[in-house]
C-alpha positions as CSV (number, residue, x, y, z in Angstrom):
1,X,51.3,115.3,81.7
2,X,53.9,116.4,84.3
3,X,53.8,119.6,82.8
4,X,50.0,119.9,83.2
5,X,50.8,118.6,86.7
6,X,53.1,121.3,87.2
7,X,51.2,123.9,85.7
8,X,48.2,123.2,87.9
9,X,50.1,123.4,91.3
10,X,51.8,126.9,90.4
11,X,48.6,128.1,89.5
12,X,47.5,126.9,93.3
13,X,44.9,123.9,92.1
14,X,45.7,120.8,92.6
15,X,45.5,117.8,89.9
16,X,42.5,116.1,89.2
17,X,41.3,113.3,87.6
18,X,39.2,113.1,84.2
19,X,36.0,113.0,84.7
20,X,34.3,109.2,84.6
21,X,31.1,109.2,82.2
22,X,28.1,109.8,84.0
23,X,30.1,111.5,86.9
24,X,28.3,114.9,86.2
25,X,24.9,113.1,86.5
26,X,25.7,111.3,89.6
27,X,24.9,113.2,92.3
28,X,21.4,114.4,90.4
29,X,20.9,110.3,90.8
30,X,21.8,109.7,93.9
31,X,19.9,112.7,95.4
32,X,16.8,111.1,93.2
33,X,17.8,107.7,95.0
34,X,17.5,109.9,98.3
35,X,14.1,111.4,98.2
36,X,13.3,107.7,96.9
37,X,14.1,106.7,100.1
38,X,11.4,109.0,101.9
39,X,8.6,106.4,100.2
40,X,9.2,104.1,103.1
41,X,8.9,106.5,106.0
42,X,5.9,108.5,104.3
43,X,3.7,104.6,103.5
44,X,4.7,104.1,107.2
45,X,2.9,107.0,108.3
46,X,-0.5,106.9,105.7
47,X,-0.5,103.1,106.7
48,X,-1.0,104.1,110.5
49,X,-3.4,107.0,109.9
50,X,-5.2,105.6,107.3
51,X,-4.2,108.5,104.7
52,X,-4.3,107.7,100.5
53,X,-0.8,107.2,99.1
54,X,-1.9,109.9,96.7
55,X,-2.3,113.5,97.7
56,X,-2.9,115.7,94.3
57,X,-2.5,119.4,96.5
58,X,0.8,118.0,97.6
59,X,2.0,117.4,94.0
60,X,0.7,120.2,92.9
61,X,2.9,122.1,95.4
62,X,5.9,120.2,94.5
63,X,5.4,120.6,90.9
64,X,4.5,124.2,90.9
65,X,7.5,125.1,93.9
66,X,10.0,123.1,91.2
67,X,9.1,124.3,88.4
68,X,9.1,128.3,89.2
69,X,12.8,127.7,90.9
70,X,13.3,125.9,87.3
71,X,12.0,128.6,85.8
72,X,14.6,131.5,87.4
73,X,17.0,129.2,86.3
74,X,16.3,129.5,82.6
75,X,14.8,125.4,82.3
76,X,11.8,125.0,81.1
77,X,9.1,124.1,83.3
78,X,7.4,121.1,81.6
79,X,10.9,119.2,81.7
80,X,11.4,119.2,85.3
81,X,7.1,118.9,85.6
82,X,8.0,115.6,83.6
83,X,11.4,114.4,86.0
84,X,9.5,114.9,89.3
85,X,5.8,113.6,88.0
86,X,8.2,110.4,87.3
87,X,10.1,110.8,90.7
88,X,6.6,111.2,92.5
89,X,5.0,108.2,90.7
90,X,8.4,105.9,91.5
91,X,7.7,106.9,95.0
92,X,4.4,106.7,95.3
93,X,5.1,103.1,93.1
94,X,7.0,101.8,96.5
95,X,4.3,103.2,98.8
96,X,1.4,100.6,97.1
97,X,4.3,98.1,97.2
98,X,4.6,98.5,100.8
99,X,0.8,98.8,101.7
100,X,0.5,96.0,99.5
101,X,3.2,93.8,101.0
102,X,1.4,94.9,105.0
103,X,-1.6,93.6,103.4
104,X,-0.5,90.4,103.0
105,X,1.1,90.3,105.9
106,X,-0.1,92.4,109.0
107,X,2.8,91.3,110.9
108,X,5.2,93.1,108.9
109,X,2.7,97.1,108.6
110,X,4.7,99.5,111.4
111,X,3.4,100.9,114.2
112,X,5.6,103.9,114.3
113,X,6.2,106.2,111.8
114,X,8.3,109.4,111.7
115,X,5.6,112.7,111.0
116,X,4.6,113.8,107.7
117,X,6.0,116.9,108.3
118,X,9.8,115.7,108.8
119,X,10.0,113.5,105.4
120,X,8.0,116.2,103.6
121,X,10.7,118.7,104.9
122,X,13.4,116.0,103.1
123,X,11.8,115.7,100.5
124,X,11.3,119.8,100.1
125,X,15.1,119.9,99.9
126,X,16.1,117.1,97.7
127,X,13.7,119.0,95.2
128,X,15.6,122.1,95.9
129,X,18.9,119.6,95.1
130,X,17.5,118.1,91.9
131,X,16.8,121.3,90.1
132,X,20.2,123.0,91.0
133,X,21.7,119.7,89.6
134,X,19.7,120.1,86.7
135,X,20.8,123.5,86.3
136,X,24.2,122.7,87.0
137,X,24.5,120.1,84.5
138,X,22.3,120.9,81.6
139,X,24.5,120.6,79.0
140,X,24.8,117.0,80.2
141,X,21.2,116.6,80.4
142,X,20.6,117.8,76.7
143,X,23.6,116.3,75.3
144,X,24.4,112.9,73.0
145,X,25.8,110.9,76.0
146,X,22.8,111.8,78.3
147,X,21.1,108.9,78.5
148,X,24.6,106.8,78.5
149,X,25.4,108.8,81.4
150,X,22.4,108.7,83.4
151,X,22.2,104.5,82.8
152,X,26.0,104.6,84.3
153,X,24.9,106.9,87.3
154,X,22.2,105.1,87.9
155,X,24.3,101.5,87.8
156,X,26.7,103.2,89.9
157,X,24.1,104.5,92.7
158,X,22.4,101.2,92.8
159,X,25.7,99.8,93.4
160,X,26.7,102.3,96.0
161,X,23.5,102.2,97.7
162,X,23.1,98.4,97.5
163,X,19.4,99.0,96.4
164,X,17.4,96.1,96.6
165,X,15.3,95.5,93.4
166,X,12.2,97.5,94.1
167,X,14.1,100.6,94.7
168,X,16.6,99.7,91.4
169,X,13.5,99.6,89.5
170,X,12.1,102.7,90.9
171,X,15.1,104.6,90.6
172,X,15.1,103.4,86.8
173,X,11.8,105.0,86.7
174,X,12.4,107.9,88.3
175,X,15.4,108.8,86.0
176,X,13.8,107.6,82.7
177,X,13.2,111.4,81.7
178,X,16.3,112.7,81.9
179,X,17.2,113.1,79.4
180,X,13.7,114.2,77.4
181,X,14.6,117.9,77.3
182,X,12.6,119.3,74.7
């Protein structure tokens, strides 16, 4: 080991450690667990004005934007149509949650919301996030210890995020595919 050590800082690097199972998946998660937290925001705003949680041309845009930057990349483009149609259904999941939740209880709907335009912006660049991850990391992604992996990233985002149980389960959700490459 010191000799590794050694070798590493004449070569100018310095040491580092092994890499933790489901490390190369984490950041993929946790920038999943990200646009996740746009649902809030974006019911907020279709509560106020009275807009549908679901909006087919927007998902069409996201799926078609995804999938041709996918596409350069050499993925295929049903895969990542599959991971963000299950990241867009896990957020739209919270949204009916939250109307839900205002409708039982007025007292707790907002009466402020940020603009569309701001969380759709967010959104527009965890996308652009997700598929360089999934680039990045395809071997991961189509390998034996994928699913392993994503389960330990996805125990170790809820952890780090301390997401309460409606956002575990649609972070569950919105990973499930993951690993479904072919």
């Amino acid at each position: 080991m010191a000799a590794a050590v050694a070798l590493c800082v004449l070569a100018g690097g310095t040491p580092t450690a092994a890499a933790e199972p489901g490390d190369a998946l984490h950041r993929l998660v946790d920038v999943a667990a990200q646009r996740l937290s746009t649902a809030d925001p974006v019911a907020a705003y279709k509560w106020i004005n009275g807009g549908p949680i679901t909006d087919p041309a927007r998902v069409t845009q996201v799926l078609d934007a995804v999938s041709a930057d996918a596409v350069g990349r050499g993925i295929k483009a049903p895969y990542v149509q599959r991971v963000f149609t299950k990241q867009i259904d896990a957020t739209e999941g919270i949204q009916y949650t939250r109307f839900a939740q205002w409708k039982f209880d007025p007292a707790l709907a907002p009466t402020t919301a940020p603009d569309l335009s701001e969380s759709r912006s967010a959104i527009d660049g965890y996308n652009q996030t997700m598929v360089d991850e999934i680039a990045l990391h395809w071997d991961s992604l189509s390998g034996p210890q994928c699913r392993s992996d994503v389960d330990e990233a996805v125990a170790t985002v809820i952890a780090e995020r301390t997401l309460d149980p409606l956002y575990q389960q649609a972070l569950t959700a919105a990973t499930s595919s993951y690993c479904d490459t072919i």
